[in-house]
C-alpha positions as CSV (number, residue, x, y, z in Angstrom):
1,X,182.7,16.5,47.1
2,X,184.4,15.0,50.4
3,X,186.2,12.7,48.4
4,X,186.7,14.5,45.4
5,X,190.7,14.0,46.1
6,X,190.8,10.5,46.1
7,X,188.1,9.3,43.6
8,X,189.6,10.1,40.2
9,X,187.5,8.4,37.4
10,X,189.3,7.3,34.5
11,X,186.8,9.6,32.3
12,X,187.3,12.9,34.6
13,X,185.4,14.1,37.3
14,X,183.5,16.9,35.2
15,X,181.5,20.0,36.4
16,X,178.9,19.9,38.8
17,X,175.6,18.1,37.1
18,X,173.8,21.7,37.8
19,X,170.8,21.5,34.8
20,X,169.7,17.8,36.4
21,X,170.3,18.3,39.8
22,X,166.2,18.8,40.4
23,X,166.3,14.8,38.8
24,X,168.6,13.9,41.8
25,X,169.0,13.2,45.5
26,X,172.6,14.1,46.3
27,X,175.3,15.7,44.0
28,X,176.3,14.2,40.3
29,X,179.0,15.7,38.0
30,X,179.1,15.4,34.2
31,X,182.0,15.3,31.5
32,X,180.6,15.4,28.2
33,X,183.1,13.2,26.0
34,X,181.7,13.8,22.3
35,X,179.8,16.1,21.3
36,X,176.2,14.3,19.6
37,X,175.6,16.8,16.5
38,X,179.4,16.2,15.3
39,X,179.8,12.3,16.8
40,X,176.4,11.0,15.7
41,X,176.1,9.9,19.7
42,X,176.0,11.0,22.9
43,X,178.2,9.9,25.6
44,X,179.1,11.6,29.1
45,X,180.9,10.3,31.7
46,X,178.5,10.8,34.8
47,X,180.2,10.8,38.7
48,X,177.7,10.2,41.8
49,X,178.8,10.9,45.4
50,X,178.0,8.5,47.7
51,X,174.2,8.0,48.0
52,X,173.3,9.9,45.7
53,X,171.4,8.6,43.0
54,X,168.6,10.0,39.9
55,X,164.6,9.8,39.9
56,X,163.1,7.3,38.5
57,X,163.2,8.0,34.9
58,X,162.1,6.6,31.4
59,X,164.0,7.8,28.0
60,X,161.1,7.7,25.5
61,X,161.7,7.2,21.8
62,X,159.8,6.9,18.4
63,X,162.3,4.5,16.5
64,X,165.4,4.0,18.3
65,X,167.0,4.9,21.5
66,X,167.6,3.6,24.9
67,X,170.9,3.7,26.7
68,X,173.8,2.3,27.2
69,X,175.5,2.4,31.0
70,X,179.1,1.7,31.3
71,X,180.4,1.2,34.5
72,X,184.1,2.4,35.0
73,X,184.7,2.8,38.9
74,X,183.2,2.3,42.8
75,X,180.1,0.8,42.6
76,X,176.3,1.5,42.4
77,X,172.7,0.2,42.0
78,X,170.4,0.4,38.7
79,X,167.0,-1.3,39.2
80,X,164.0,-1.9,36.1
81,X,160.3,-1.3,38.2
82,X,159.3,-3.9,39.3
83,X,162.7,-6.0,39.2
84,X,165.5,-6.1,41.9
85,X,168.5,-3.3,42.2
86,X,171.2,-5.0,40.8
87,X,174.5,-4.1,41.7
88,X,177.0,-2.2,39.3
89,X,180.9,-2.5,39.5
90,X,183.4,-1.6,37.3
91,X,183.1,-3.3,33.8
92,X,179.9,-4.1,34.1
93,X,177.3,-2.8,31.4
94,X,173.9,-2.0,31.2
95,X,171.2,-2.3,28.5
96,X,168.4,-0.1,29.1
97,X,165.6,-0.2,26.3
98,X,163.7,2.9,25.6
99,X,160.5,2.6,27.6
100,X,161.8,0.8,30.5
101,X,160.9,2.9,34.0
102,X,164.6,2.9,35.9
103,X,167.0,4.9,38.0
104,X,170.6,4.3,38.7
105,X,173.2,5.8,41.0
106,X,175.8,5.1,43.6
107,X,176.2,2.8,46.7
108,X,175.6,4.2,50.0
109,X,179.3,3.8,50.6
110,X,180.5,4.1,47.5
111,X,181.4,6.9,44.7
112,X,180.5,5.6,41.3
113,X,181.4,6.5,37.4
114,X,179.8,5.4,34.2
115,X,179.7,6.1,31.0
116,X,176.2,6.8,29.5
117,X,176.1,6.3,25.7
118,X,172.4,7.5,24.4
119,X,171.3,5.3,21.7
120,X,170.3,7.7,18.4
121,X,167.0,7.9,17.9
122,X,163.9,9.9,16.3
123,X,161.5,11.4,18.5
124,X,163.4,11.0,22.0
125,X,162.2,12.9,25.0
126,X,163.0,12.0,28.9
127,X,160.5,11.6,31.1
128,X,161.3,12.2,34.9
129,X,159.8,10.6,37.4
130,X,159.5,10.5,41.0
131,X,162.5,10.3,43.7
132,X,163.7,6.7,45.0
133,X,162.4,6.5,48.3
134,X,164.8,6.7,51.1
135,X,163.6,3.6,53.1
136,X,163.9,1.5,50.1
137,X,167.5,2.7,48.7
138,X,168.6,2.4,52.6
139,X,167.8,-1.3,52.7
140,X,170.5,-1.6,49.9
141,X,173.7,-3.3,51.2
């Protein structure tokens, strides 16, 4: 990461996000922060590069689930199909039901950190989607 020195999220920086990479465009990094079989929940601490971003994607649940972004420091996008990209900054939080088609990732400019809480549920699965398109992301300011 070019800028690895001077973007230090408050959560840690992490290892390279190696088993998603094929769900992103660009390089992510992930710092587990509890462990879901002892803590009941999930959360990680997820670091984008600049640009890059995840597929579309939709976290699928019987009864239950979702997640829960964070947002802790630079700044990204997430965007619902079919709505606008909404702009993510430090502080800001993020409902996402289970169900809802989405991707999120960081600005063009921009590293970006949150913290992604995955709601407990029964019968979750993810479901990866296609790629955000280039000519759409690159209209984002």
């Amino acid at each position: 990461m070019a800028d690895q020195n001077e973007f230090n999220p408050m959560f840690g920086m992490g290892a390279p996000n190696e088993a998603y990479a094929r769900y992103f465009i660009g390089n992510s990094y992930l710092n587990p922060l509890t462990n879901p079989a002892e803590a009941g929940v999930g959360l990680a601490n997820v670091t984008f590069e600049p640009g890059c971003r995840n597929n579309w994607h939709i976290h699928h649940a019987d009864k239950g689930g979702g997640q829960i972004l964070i947002c802790t420091d630079g700044r990204g996008w997430y965007q619902e199909w079919g709505k606008e990209p909404q702009e993510l900054r430090p502080g800001d939080v993020v409902n996402i039901p289970p169900e809802i088609k989405h991707w999120h990732g960081a600005a063009k400019d921009s590293c970006f950190s949150h913290i992604a809480v995955e709601i407990p549920c029964e019968g979750a699965s993810n479901e990866w989607l296609e790629a955000v398109e280039d000519d759409a992301y690159g209209l984002l300011p």
